[in-house]
C-alpha positions in Angstrom: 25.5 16.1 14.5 23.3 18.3 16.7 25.0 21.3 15.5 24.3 20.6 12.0 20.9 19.4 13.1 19.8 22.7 14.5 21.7 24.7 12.4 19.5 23.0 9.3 16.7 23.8 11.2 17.1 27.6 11.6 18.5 27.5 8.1 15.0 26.2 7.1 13.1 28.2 9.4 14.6 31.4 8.3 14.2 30.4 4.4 10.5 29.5 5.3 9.6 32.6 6.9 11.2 34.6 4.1 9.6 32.6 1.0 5.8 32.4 2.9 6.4 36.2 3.7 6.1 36.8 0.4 2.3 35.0 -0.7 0.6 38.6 0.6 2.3 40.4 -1.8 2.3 38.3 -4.4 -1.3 37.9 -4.1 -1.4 41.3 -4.7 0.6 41.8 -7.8 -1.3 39.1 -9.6 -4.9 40.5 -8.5 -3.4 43.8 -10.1 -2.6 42.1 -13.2 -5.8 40.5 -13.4 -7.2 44.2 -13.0 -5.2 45.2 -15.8 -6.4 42.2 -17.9 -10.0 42.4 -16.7 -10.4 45.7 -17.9 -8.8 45.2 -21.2 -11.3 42.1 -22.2 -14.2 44.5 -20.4 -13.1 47.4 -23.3 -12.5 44.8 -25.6 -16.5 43.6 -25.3 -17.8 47.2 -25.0 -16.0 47.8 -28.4 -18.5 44.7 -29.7 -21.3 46.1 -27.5 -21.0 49.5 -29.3 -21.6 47.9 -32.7 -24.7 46.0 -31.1 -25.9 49.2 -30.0 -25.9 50.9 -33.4 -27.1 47.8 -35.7 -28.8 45.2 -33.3 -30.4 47.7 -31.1 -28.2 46.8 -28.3 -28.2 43.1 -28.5 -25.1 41.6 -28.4 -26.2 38.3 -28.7 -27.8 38.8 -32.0 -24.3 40.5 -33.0 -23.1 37.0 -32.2 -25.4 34.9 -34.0 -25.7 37.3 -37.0 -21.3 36.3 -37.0 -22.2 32.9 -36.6 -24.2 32.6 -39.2 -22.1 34.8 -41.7 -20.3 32.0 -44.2 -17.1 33.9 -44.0 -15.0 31.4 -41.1 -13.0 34.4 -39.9 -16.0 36.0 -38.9 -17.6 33.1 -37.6 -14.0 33.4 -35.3 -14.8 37.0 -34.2 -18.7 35.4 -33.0 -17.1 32.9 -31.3 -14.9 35.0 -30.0 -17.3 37.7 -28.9 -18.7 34.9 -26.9 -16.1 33.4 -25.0 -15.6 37.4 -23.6 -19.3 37.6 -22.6 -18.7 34.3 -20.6 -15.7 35.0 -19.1 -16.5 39.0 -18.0 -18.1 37.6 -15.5 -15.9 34.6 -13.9 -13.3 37.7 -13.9 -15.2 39.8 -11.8 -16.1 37.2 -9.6 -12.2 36.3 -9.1 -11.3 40.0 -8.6 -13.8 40.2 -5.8 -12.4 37.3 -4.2 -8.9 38.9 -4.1 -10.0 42.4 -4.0 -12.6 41.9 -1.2 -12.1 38.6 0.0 -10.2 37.4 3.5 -7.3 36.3 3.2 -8.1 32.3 3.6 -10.4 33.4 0.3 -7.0 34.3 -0.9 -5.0 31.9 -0.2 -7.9 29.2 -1.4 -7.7 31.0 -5.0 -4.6 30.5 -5.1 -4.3 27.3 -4.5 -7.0 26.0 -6.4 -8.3 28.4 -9.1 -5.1 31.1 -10.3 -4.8 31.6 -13.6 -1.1 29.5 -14.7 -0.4 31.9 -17.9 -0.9 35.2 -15.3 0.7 33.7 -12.5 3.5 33.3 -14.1 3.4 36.6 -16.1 3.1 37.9 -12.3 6.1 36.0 -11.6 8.0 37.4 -14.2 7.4 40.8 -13.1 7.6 39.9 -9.3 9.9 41.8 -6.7 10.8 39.7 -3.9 11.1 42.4 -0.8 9.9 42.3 2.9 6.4 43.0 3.6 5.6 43.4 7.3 1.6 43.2 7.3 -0.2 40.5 9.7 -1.0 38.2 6.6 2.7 38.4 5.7 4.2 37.8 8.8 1.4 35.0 10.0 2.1 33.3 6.7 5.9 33.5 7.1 6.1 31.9 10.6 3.5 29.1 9.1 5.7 28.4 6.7 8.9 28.8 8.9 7.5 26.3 11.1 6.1 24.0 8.6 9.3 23.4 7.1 11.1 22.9 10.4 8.5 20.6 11.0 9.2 18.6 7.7 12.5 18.6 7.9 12.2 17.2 11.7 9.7 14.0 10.8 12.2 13.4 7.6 15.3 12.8 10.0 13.1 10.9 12.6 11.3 8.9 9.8 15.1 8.2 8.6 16.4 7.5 12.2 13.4 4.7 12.5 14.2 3.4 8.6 17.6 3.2 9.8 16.7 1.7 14.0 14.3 -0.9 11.8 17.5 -2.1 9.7 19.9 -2.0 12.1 17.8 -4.2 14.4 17.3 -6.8 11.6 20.9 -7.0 11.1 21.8 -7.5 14.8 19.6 -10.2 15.1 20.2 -11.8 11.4 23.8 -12.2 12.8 
């Protein structure tokens, strides 16, 4: 059983490391991908920023409201798309800093609590698993070695003590 036991247990380890190894990298495929799509909606807006500039004398707001108020629904579509882009320029950069510029707790903390599901998983898609051999990689790796181990240790001793509990309750039921 101790064989198995510890044989589990560098099984999980090594699966750990290799799995947490690869959040670095990942990390950095998806903040490329949310490059790519942060300077596509950036064009996208300049393109409406462009027609601002020749009819509203710059003002892209009143390009909004003057699509707003047009009766036509598909172009009251456009406005309100116009000004979702505006909104979201800026949470966009904000999130590329973060991954661009940001330590890699900052990282990690986006990750966790602010990614983007339908990128992620484009990201995903695309994703190469392969060894990366920076600090963050390797820090994260061992963390994740070691909390799995760790896991897997307080599951068998939280079974053994289930198990102890019963046992001893039958012994003494008899």
């Amino acid at each position: 059983m101790t064989f198995i036991n510890g044989l589990l247990q560098r099984l999980l380890f090594t699966f750990g490391v290799m799995l947490f190894m690869q959040l670095p990298q990942f990390i950095d495929h998806y903040s490329q991908q949310l490059s790519g799509y942060y300077l596509a909606q950036q064009n996208q807006l300049q393109q409406f920023q462009l027609i601002a500039d020749t009819n509203f004398n710059g003002q892209l707001d009143t390009l909004i409201a003057d699509f707003n108020a047009s009766p036509a629904p598909a172009v009251q579509q456009v406005g309100k798309q116009v000004l979702t882009l505006q909104q979201a320029l800026p949470v966009l950069a904000n999130d590329l800093a973060i991954l661009t510029e940001g330590n890699y707790i900052n990282k990690l903390t986006y990750l966790v609590t602010r990614i983007n599901t339908t990128l992620a998983e484009k990201t995903l898609s695309l994703f190469t698993p392969g060894i990366p051999l920076s600090q963050a990689a390797i820090v994260t790796g061992l963390t994740g070695g070691i909390t799995l181990n760790l896991l897997w240790l307080f599951s068998l001793k939280l079974l053994s003590l289930i198990f102890y509990h019963k046992h001893t309750q039958t012994k003494k039921s008899i």
